[in-house]
Backbone as numpy.savetxt, mean C-alpha at the origin, in Angstrom:
# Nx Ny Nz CAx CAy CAz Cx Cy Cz
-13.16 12.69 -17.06 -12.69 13.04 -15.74 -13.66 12.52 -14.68
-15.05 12.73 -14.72 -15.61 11.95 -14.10 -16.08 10.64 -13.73
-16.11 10.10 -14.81 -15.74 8.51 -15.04 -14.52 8.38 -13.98
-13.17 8.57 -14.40 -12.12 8.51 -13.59 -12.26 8.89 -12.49
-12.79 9.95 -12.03 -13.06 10.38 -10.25 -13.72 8.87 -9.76
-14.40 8.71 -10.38 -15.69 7.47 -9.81 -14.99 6.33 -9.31
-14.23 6.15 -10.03 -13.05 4.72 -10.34 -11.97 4.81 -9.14
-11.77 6.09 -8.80 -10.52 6.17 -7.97 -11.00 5.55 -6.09
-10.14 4.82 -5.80 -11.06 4.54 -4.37 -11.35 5.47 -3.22
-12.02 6.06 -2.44 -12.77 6.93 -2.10 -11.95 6.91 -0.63
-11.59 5.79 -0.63 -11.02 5.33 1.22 -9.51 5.55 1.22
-8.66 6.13 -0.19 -7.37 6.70 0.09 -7.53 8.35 1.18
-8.74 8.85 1.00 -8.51 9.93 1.46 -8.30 9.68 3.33
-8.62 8.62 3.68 -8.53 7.94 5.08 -6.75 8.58 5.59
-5.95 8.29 4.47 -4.36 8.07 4.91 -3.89 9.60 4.99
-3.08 9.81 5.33 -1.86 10.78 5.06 -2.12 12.05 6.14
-1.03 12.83 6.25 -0.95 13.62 7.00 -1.81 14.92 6.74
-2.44 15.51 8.14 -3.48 16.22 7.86 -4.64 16.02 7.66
-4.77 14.69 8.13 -6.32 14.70 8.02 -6.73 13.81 6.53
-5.68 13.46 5.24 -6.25 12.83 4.47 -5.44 13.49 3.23
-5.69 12.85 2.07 -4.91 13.20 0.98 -5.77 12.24 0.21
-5.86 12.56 -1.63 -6.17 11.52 -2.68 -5.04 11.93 -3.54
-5.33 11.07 -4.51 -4.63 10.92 -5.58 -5.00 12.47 -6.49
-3.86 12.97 -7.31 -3.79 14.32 -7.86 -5.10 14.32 -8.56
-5.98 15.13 -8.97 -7.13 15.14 -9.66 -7.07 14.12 -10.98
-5.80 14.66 -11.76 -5.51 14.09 -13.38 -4.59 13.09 -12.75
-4.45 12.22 -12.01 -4.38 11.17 -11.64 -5.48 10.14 -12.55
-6.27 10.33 -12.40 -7.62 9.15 -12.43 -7.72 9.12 -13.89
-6.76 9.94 -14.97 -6.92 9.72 -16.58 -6.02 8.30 -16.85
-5.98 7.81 -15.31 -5.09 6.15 -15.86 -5.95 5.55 -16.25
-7.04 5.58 -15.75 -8.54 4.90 -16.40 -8.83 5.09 -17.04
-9.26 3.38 -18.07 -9.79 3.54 -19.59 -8.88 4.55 -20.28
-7.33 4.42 -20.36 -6.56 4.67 -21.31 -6.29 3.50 -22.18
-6.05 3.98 -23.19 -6.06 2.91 -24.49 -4.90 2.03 -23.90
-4.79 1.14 -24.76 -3.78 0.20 -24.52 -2.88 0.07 -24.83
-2.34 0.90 -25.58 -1.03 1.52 -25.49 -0.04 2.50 -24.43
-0.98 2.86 -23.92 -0.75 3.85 -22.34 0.82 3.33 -22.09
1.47 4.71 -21.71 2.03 4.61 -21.04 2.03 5.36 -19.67
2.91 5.18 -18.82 3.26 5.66 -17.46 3.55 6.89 -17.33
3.27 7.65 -16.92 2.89 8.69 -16.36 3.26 9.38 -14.66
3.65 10.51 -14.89 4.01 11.17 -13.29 3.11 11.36 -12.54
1.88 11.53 -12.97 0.82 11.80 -12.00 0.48 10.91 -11.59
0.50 9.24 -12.22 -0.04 8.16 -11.73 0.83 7.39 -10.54
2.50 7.93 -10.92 3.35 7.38 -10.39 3.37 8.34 -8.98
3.08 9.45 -8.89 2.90 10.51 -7.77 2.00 9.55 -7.19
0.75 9.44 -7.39 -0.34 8.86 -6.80 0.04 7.74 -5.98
0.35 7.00 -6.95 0.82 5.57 -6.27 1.85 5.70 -5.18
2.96 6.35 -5.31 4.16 6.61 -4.28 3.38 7.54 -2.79
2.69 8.68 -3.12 1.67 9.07 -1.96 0.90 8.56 -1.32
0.19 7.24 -2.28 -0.93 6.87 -1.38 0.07 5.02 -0.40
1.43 4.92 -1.03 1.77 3.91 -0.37 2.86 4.60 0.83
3.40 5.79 0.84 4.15 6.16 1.48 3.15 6.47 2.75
2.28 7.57 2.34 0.96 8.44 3.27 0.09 7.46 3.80
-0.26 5.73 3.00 -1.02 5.54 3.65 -0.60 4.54 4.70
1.05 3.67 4.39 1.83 3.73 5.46 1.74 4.46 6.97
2.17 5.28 6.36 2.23 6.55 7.67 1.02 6.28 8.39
-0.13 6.52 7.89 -1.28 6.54 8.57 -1.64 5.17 9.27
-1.12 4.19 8.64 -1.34 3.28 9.53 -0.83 2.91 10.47
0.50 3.94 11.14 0.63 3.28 12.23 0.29 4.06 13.32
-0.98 4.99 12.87 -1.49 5.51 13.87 -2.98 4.95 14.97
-2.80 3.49 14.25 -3.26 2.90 15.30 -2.79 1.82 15.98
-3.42 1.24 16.78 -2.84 -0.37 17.56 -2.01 -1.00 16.70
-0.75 -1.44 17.28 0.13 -2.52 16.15 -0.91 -3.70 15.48
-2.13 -3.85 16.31 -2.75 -5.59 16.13 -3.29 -4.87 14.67
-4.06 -3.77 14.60 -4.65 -3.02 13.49 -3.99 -2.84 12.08
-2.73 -2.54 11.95 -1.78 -1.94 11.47 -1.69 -3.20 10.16
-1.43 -4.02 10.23 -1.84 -5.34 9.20 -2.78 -5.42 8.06
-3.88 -4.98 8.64 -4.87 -5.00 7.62 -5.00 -3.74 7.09
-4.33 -2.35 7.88 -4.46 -1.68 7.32 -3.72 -1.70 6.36
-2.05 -2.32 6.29 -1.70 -2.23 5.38 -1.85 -2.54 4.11
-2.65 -4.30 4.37 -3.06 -4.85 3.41 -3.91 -4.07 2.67
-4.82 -3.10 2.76 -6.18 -2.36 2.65 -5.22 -1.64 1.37
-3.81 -0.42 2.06 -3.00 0.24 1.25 -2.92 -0.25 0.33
-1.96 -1.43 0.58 -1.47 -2.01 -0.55 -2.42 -2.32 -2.31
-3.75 -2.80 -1.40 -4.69 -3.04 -2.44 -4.93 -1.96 -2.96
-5.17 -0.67 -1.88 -5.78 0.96 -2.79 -4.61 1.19 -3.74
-3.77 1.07 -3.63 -2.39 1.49 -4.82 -2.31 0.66 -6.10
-2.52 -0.81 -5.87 -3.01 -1.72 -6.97 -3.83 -1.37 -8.11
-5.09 -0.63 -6.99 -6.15 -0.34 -7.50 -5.75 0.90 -8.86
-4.79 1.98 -8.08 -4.76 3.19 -9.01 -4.36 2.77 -9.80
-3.47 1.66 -10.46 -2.76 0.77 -11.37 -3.53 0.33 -12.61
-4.76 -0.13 -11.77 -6.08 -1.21 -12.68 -5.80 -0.22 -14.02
-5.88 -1.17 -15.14 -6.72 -0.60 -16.05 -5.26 0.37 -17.02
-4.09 0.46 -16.90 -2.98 0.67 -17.10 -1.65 -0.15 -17.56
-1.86 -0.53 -19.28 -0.81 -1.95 -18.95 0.58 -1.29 -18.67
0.73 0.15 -19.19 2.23 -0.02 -18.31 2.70 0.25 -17.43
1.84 0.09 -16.04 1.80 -0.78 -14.93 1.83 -1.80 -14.68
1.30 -2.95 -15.69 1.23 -4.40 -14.96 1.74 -4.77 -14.05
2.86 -4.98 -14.42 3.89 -5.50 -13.55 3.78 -5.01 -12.02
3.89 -3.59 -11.73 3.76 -2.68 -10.55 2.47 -3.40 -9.66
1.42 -3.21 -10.95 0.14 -3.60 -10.17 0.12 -4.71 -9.59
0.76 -6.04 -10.53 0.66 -6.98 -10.03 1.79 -7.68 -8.42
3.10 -6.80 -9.24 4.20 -7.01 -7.69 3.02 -5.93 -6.20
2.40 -4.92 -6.73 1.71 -4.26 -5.00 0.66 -5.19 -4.92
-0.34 -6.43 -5.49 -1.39 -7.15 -5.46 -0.62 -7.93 -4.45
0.54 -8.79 -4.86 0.81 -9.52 -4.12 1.32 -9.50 -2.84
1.63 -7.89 -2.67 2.20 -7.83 -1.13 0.43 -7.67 -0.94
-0.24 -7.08 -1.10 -1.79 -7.08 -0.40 -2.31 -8.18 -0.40
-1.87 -9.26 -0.88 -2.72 -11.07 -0.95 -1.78 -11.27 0.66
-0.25 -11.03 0.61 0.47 -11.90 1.53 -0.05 -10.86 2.92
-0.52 -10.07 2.70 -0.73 -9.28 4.04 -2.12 -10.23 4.66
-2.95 -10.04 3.74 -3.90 -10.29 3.83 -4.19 -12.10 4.33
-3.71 -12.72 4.09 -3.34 -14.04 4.36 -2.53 -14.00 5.49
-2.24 -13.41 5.93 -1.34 -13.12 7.79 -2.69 -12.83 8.32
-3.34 -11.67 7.76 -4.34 -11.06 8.97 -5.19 -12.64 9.11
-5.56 -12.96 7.81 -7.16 -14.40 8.26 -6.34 -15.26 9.20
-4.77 -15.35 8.66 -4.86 -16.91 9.99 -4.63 -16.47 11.18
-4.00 -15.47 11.69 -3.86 -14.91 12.41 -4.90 -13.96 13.57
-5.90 -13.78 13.09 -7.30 -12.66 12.94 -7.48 -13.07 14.69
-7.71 -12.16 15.27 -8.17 -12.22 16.48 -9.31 -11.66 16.81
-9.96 -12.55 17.07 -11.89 -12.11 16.58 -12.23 -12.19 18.51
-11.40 -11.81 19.22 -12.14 -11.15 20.16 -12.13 -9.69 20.40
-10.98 -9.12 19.50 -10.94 -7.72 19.11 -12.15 -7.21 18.69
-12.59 -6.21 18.74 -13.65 -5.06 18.10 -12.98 -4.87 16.61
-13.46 -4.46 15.50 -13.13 -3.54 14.31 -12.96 -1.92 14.41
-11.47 -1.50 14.41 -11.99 -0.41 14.44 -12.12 0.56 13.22
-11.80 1.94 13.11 -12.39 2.50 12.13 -11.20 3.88 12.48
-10.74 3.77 11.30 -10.10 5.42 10.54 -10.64 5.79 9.45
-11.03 7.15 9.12 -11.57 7.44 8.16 -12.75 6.35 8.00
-13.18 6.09 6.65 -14.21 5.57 6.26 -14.20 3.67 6.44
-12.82 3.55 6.70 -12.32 1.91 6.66 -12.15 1.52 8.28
-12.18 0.14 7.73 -12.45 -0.40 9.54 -11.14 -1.38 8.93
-10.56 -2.01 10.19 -9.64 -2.35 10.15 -9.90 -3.60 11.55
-9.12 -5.23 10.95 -9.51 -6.05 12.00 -7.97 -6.38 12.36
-8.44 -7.32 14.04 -7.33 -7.27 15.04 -6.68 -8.71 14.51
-5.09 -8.47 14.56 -4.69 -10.00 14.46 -3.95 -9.43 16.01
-3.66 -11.31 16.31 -3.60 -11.56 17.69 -1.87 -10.93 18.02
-1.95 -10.61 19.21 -0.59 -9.52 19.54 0.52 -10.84 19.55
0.28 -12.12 19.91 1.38 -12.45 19.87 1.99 -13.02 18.73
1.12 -13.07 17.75 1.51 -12.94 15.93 2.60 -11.61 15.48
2.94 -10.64 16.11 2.68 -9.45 15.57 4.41 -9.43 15.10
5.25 -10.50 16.00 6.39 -10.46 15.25 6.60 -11.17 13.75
5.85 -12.14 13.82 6.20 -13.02 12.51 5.43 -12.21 11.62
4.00 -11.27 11.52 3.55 -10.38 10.79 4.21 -9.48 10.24
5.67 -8.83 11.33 6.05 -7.62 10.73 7.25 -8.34 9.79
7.60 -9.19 10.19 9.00 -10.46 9.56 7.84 -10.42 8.05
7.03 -11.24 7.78 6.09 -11.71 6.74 5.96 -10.15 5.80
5.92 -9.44 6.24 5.22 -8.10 5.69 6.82 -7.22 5.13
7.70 -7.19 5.66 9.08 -7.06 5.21 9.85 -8.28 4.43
9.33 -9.39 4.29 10.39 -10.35 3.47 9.15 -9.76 2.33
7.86 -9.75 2.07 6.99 -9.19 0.79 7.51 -7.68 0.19
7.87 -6.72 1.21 8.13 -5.72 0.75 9.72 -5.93 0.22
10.58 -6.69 0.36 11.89 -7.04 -0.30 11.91 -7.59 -1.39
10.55 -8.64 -1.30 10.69 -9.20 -2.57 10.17 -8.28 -4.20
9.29 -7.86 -3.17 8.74 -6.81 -3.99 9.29 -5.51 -4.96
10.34 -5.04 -4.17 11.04 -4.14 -4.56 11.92 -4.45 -5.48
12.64 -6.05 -5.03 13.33 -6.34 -6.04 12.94 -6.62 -7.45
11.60 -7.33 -7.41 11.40 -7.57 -8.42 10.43 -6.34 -9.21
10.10 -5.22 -8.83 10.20 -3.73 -9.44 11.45 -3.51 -10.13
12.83 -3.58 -9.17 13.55 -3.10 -10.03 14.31 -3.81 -11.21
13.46 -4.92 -11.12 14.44 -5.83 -12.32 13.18 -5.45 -13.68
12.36 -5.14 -13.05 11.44 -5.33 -14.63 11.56 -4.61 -15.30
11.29 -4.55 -16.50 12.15 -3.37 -17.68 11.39 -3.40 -19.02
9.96 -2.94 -18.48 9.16 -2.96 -19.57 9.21 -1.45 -20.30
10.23 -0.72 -20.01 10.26 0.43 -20.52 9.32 1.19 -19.43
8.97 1.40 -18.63 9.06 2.35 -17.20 9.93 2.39 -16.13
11.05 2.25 -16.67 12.07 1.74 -15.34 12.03 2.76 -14.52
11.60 4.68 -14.71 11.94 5.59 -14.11 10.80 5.04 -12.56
9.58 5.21 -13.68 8.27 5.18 -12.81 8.38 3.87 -11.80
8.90 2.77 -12.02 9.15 1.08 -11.37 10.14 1.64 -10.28
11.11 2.67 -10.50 12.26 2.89 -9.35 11.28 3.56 -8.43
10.63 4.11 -8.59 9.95 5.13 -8.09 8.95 4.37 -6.94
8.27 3.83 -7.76 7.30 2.49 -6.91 8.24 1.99 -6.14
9.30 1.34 -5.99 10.47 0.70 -5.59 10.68 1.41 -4.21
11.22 2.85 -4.77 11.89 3.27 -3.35 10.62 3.59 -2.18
9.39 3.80 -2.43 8.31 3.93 -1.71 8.27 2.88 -0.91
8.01 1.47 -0.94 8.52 0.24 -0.94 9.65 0.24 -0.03
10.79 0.57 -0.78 11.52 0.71 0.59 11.43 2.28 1.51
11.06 2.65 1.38 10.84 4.10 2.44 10.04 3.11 3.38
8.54 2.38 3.15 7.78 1.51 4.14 8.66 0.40 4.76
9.83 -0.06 4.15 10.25 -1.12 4.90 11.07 -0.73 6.27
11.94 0.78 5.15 12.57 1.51 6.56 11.83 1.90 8.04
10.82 2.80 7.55 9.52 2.79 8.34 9.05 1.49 9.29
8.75 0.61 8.92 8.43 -0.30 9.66 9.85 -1.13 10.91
11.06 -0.40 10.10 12.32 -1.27 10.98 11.98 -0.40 11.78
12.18 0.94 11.37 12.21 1.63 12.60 11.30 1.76 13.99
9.86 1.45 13.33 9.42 1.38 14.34 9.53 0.14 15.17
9.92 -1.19 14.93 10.64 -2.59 15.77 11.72 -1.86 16.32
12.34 -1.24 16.08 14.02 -0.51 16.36 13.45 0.28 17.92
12.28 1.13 17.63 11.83 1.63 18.80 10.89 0.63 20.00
10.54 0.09 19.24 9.80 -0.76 20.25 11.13 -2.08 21.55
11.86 -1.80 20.17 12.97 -3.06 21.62 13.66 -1.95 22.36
13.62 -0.85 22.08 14.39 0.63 22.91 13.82 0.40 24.22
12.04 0.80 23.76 11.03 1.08 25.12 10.98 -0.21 25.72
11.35 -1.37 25.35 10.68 -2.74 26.01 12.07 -3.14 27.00
């Protein structure tokens, strides 16, 4: 258990409502399970909380911010994955929305911005007038993503739907907030 506490990333508690949330305690027995492991509710809780919650939390700052934070998410959920092959797949479809996020923020990066800071993570500025093709870029990843969750069928299909609809709960999330922004503009 402690081994596993150690392993779990320390900067999920940054997200979610109230001030912060981690992954369930017996969450972190995804680590250094044999290799036969399978999938599990607590891991799949984890993962769906910390991508739904840490969503949420990110759009409690500047839209320019909101990018890397996601990318940051995306990677912490990857992370709870590591080390779990029947995850692969999961781990590897949330890696790649955190590579494509992450590859928006560098070319994009607006380095006359400050870094700022939620919780323990700092978060950098991409430039505001990027911020449409970012949220376009960051929703065609979360589509692709989902889809290809739900096609994989390594025998977790419950836990893969699950990852899936989180996935789309963030994509809804993110329309909506474009949906509000052309309201106010």
């Amino acid at each position: 258990m402690l081994i596993g506490s150690l392993l779990l990333p320390s900067n999920v508690l940054a997200y979610g409502e109230g001030g912060g949330y981690g992954a369930p305690r017996n969450a972190g027995t995804a680590y250094g399970t044999p290799s036969g492991a399978q999938a599990n509710a607590a891991t799949t809780n984890a993962v769906v909380k910390l991508l739904t919650g840490g969503v949420r939390g990110c759009q409690r700052l500047q839209k320019v911010y909101r990018y890397d934070c996601y990318s940051q998410v995306y990677g912490q959920a990857a992370g709870l994955l590591r080390g779990n092959p029947a995850y692969s797949e999961a781990r590897v479809v949330l890696s790649d929305v955190e590579r494509s996020l992450s590859r928006t923020v560098r070319r994009n990066l607006d380095r006359a911005q400050p870094q700022v800071r939620m919780g323990n993570q700092q978060f950098r500025a991409i430039r505001a007038d990027t911020l449409p093709a970012a949220k376009a870029a960051f929703a065609s990843a979360l589509e692709e993503a989902e889809t290809r969750l739900l096609r994989s069928s390594n025998g977790q299909s419950e836990h893969h739907i699950r990852i899936a609809a989180a996935l789309n709960s963030n994509k809804v999330l993110l329309r909506s907030a474009l949906l509000l922004l052309r309201l106010i503009a």
